[in-house]
N, C-alpha and C positions, 0 to 999 in steps of 0.2 A: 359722963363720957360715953357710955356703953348706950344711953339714947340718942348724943351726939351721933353715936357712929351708926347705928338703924336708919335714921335720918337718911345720913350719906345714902345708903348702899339703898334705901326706897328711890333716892334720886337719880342712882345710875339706870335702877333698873328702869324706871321712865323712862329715862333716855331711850335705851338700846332697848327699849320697845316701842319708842316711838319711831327709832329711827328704822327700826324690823317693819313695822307697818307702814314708814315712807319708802322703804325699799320694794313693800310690794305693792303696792301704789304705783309707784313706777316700773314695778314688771307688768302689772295689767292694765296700766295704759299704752306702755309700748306691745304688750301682745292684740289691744283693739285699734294701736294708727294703721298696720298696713305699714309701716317703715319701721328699716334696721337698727332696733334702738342694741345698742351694746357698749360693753364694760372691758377696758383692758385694765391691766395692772401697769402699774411705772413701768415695765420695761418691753409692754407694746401688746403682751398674749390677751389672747380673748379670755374675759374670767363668764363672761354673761354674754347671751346672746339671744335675741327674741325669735321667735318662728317665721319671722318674714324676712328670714335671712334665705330660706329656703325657695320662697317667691320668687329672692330676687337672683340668687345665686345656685340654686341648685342643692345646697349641702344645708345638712341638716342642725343643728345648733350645739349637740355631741359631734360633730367631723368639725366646728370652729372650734369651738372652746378647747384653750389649751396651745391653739395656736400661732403662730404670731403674726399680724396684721398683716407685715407684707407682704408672706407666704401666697395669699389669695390673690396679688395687684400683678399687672404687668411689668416687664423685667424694665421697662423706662420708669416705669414709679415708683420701683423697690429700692432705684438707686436715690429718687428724685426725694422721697419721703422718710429716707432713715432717721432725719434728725428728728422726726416730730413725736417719735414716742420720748426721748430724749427730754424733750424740751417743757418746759414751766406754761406757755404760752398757749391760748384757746385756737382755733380754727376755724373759721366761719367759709363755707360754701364755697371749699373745696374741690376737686372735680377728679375724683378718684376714676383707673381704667382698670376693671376687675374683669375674668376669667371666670365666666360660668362653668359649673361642672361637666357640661358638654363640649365646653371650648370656646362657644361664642362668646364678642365683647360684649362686657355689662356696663355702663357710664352710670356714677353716684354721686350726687351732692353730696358731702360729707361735713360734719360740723361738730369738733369736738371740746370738751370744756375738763380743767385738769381739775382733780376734786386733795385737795388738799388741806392738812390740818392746821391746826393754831399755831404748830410749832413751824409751821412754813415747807412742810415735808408733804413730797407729794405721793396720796394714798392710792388713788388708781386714777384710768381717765374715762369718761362717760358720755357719749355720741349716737347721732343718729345720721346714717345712710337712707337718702331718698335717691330713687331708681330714675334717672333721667333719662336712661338710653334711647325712647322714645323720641324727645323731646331733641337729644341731641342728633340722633337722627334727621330731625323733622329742621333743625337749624342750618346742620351739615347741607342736607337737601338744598334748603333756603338760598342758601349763602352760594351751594354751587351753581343753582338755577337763576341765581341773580349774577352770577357770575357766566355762565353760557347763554343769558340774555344778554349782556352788555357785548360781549364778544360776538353774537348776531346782531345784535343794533353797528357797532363798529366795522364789522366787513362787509356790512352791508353797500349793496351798488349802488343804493339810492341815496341821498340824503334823507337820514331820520330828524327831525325836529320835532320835539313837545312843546305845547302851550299850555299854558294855567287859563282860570277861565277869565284870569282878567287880561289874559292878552301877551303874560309874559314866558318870552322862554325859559324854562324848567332843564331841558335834555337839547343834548347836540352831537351829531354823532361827526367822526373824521371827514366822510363823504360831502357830508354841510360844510365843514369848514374848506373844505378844496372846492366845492361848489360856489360859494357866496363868499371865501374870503377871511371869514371872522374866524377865531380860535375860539374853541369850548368857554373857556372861562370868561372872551370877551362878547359871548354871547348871550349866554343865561345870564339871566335876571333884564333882557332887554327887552323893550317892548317888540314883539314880532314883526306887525307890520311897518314899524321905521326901519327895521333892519333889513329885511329881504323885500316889501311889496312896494313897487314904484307908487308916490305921490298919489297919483291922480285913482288908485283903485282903493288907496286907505280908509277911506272912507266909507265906501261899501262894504270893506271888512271889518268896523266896526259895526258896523247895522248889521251884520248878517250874524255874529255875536249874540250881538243883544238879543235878537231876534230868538237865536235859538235859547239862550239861557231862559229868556222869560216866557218861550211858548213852547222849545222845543219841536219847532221846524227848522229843518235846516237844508233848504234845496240843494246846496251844493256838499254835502256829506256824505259820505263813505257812495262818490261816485269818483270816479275818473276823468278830472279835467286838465284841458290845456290851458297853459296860463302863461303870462310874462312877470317874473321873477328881476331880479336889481343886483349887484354884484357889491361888494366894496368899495371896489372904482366909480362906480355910479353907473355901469355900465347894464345895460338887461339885455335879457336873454330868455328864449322859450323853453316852459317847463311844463312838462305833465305831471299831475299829483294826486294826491286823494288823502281826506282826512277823513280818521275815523273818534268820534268821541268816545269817552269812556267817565261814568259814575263812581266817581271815590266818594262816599258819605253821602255829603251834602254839595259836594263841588265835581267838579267836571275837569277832567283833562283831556288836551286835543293830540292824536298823532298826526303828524302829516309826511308821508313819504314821497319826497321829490326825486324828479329825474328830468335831467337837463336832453334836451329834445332840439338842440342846434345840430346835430348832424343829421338827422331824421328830417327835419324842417328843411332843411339842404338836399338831401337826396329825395325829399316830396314833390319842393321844388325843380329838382332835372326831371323828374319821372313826368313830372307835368310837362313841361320842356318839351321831353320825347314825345310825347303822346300827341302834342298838339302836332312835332312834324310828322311824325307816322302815322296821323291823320290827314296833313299834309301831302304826304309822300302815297297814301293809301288812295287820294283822291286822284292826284295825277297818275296814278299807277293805272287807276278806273278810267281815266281819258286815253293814256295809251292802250289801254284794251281795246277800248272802243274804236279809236283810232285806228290800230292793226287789224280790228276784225273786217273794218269798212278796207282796209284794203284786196282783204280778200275776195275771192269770187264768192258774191250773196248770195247765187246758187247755182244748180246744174247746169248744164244744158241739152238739153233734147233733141233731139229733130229724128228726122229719119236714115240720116248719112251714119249716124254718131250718138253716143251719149258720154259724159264724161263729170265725176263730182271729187273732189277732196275733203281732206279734213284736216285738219290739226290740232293736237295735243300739246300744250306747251310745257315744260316740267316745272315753270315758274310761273305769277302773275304773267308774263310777257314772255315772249320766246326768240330765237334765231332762226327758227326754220320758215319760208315760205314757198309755196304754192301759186301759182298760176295759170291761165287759161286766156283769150281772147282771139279775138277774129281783127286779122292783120288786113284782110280783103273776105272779100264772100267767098269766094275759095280756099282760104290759108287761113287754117289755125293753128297759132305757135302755145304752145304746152312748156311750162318753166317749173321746176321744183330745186331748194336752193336748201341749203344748210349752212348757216355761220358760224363758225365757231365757240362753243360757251351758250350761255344759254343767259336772260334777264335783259336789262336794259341794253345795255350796251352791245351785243348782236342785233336786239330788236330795232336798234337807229340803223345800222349797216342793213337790215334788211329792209327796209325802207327807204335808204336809199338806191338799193340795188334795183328795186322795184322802180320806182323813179326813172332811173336811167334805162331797164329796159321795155318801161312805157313810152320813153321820149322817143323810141325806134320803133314805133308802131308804121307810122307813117310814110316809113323810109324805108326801101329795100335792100332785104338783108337776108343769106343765110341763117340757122345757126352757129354754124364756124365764126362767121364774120360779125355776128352779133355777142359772142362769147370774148373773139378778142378788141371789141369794142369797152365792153364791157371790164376787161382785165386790164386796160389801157387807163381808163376813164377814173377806177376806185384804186388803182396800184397805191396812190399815195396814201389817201386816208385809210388801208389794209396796211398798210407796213406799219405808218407809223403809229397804232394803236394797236400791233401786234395781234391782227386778227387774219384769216383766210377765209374763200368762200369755195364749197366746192357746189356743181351748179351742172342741169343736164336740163340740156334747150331742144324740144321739138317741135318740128313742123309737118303738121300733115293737110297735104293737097284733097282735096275733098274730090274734086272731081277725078282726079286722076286714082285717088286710093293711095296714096305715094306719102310715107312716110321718112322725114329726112331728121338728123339728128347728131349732135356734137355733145363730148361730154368733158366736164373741169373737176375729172377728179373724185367727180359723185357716185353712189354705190348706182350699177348700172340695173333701169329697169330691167321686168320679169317682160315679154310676150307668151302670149299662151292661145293657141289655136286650137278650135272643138276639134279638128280631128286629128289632137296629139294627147301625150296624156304628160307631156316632159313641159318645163317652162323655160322658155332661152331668153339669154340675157342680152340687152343691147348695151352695147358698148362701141368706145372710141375713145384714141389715143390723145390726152388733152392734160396739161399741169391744171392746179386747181389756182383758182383766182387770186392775187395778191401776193406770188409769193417772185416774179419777177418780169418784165414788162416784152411785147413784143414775143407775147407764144404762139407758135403754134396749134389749132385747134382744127383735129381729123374729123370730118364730115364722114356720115354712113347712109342710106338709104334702104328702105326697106318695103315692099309693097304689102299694104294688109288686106286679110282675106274677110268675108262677111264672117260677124263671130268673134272677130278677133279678141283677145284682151289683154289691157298692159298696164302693170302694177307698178305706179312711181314709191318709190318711198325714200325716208329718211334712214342713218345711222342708227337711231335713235330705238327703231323699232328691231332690226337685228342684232343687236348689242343689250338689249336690255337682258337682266340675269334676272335666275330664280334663287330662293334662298340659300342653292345649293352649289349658287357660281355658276349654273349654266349657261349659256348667251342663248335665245331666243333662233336666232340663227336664219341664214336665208334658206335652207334643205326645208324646214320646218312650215318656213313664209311658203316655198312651193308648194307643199302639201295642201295645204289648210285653200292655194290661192284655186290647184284644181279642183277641190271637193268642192268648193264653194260658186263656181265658175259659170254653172247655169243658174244664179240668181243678179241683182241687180249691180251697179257699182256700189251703191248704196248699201246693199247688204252684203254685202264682200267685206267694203272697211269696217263696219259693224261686226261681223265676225271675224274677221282679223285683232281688233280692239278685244272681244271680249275674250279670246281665246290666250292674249299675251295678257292682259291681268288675269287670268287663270291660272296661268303658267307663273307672270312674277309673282303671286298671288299680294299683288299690290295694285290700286287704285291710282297710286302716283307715281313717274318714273324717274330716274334721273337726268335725263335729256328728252329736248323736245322731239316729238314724233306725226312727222306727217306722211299722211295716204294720200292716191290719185289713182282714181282707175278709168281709164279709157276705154271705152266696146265700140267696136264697129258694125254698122249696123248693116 
């Protein structure tokens, strides 16, 4: 019996030395993985803990031991994982949310296994925590960046479409489906070009495929093209696009972002539209210049009695204001300067025909009173009913005699200016202005001029014009400038009159048309 029982007691102690040596076995593998191998007891405390508790957690393996599991977990896991110190049952790849010692979250795979004896009683439990925080991160990341990618593909303006490299759609964003018709789901896995590309270009879109898969040219790739696209209805429509490839592995997917380009196509087309009449309208615009300038006097005239030149400035392509000059007989020249109202096309017709009508009275003798209410008799209706006036200052000077006569409709009245004065007097005479009722009277003046003389016609246009500061240009101003100037030519008079008012507006262009005439007696 008493060998019997040495036996025994040699066998335990085997045992519980071998299993002292599987125990450390298993502390100096878990202290060379780098993971948290540890030991609770049945009712959850830390009995063992490896050193890369500290790696992952902060706390050193005296500040575990002893404690109980939860203590370390977030207050959502504390409640979520009560039962499991509890429980008989193992744990595989768990996803524990632990509390580093500085606070920041730790995320752990966790996987525990209950270590129980023969008699079915459970001894302690035995696990190991791997550090996934990284990893969960890097998911997290994943999943949200795949997630504010889909939500840019979807608000996106354009339709997004993916193709596979054999042709089929893969991706469909909301913008495609209101674009072309088809819903997400009835679109992927279809072949692309049956679905969006009209018939007759399917074909080239498979060659251009093939093309690039087997050589990798693809002329029309990641450029910006116009194209005709196909609706559900069967109906097509213009679209601007651009595909760009991209290299998964060994295969190829295609983006292509579409934008439907029917109201762009539309307003290209009016723009064209305009352009050709504004070309239109810019050529006839070129022929009434031409037209109006041929009406004007094409130049001075000289002699030894007189010299007399104008000019005008129009504020538009075409103007309202006209000028005149002619020899009515060898002794009689009549002198016209007019202003229509408004200024472009529609004054430049009235001044042309105003001109008209007092060329047809060349011929014919006539004061200017008498040519004034001819004149006012003749256009009353087409000035009314086009809501236009004409104001209008008609003279005639007798060459032989020196005998200057004169009627005026309402026009700013010319400057006279005699070398030995140093003041400018205005001629004037009592007269309504043209078109605004039939049967006027028009006062006649006369005046004799001296050798020297000089008389500044001019327009509204040029004493009304303002400087940046709202001042009018003014006729005080006009005298000044017209005696300084007074011993040089006509010619160089409106020349510096002209450059002395864009100095003043300091502008090149005005808002009304502006004409000079200066007469000298010779």
């Amino acid at each position: 019996m008493a060998v019997e029982a040495d036996e025994n007691n040699f066998h335990c102690q085997e045992v519980e030395s071998a299993l002292i040596e599987s125990e450390e076995r298993f502390r100096q593998m878990a202290e060379m993985t780098g993971e948290w191998l540890w030991e609770q007891d049945p009712q959850g405390y830390y009995i063992y803990s490896s050193t890369a508790v500290n790696q992952i957690l902060g706390f050193s393996e005296t500040e575990i031991i002893g404690k109980h599991y939860t203590k370390f977990l977030t207050f959502q896991d504390q409640v979520e994982q009560q039962s499991y110190s509890t429980s008989h049952l193992p744990f595989y790849a768990l996803t524990n949310h632990y509390r580093h010692k500085d606070g920041h979250p730790i995320f752990t795979e966790s996987t525990g296994l209950p270590i129980i004896n023969a008699e079915g009683k459970l001894l302690k439990w035995r696990g190991v925590d791997r550090d996934i925080t990284a990893r969960k991160y890097f998911q997290d990341a994943l999943v949200e960046s795949e997630q504010r990618t889909r939500l840019i593909i979807e608000s996106s303006l354009s339709a997004i479409v993916i193709m596979d490299s054999y042709g089929f759609i893969t991706d469909w964003n909301y913008q495609a489906q209101k674009m072309f018709g088809w819903s997400r789901d009835e679109a992927i896995g279809q072949r692309l070009d049956e679905l969006i590309i009209p018939l007759r270009f399917r074909h080239a879109h498979r060659l251009g495929l093939k093309l690039f898969l087997n050589t990798g040219i693809g002329p029309q790739l990641n450029q910006l093209i116009e194209h005709v696209a196909i609706r559900r209805d069967g109906s097509e429509f213009p679209v601007e696009f651009s595909v760009a490839p991209l290299k998964l592995g060994n295969a190829y997917i295609f983006s292509g972002f579409i934008h439907e380009i029917t109201a762009r196509k539309a307003a290209e087309q009016k723009i064209l539209e305009a352009q050709v009449k504004l070309a239109i309208a810019q050529s006839e615009i070129k022929i009434a210049q031409r037209i109006q300038a041929s009406l004007s006097p094409s130049a001075p005239i000289k002699s030894g009695y007189f010299e007399i030149t104008g000019y005008c400035l129009p504020a538009d392509q075409v103007g309202g204001d006209y000028f005149d000059y002619f020899f009515r007989n060898e002794e009689c020249l009549d002198i016209v300067i007019a202003d229509v109202s408004g200024h472009s096309i529609g004054p430049a017709l009235f001044m042309v025909e105003t001109r008209s009508a007092i060329r047809s009275q060349v011929n014919r003798p006539g004061t200017p009173s008498e040519t004034l209410g001819v004149l006012n008799d003749f256009l009353f209706d087409d000035l009314d009913n086009a809501d236009y006036f004409i104001t209008l200052f008609y003279l005639q000077y007798d060459i032989t005699n020196q005998q200057l006569s004169f009627a005026n409709a309402g026009h700013p009245p010319p400057l006279l200016l005699s070398p030995f004065q140093s003041v400018c007097r205005q001629l004037d005479a009592e007269g309504m202005i043209l078109g605004v009722r039939k049967n006027v009277f028009f006062e006649q003046k006369t005046t004799t001029l001296s050798e020297g003389d000089l008389i500044l016609l001019y327009t509204d246009g040029l004493t009304e014009a303002e400087n940046p500061a709202g001042e009018f240009f003014g006729v005080d101003r006009v005298c000044e400038l017209f005696i300084h100037y007074a011993q040089h030519s006509p010619e160089k008079i409106i020349e510096a009159l002209l450059t002395h008012l864009k100095q003043f507006c300091q502008s090149e262009s005005f808002n009304d048309d502006i004409t000079l005439m200066v007469f000298k007696r010779g």
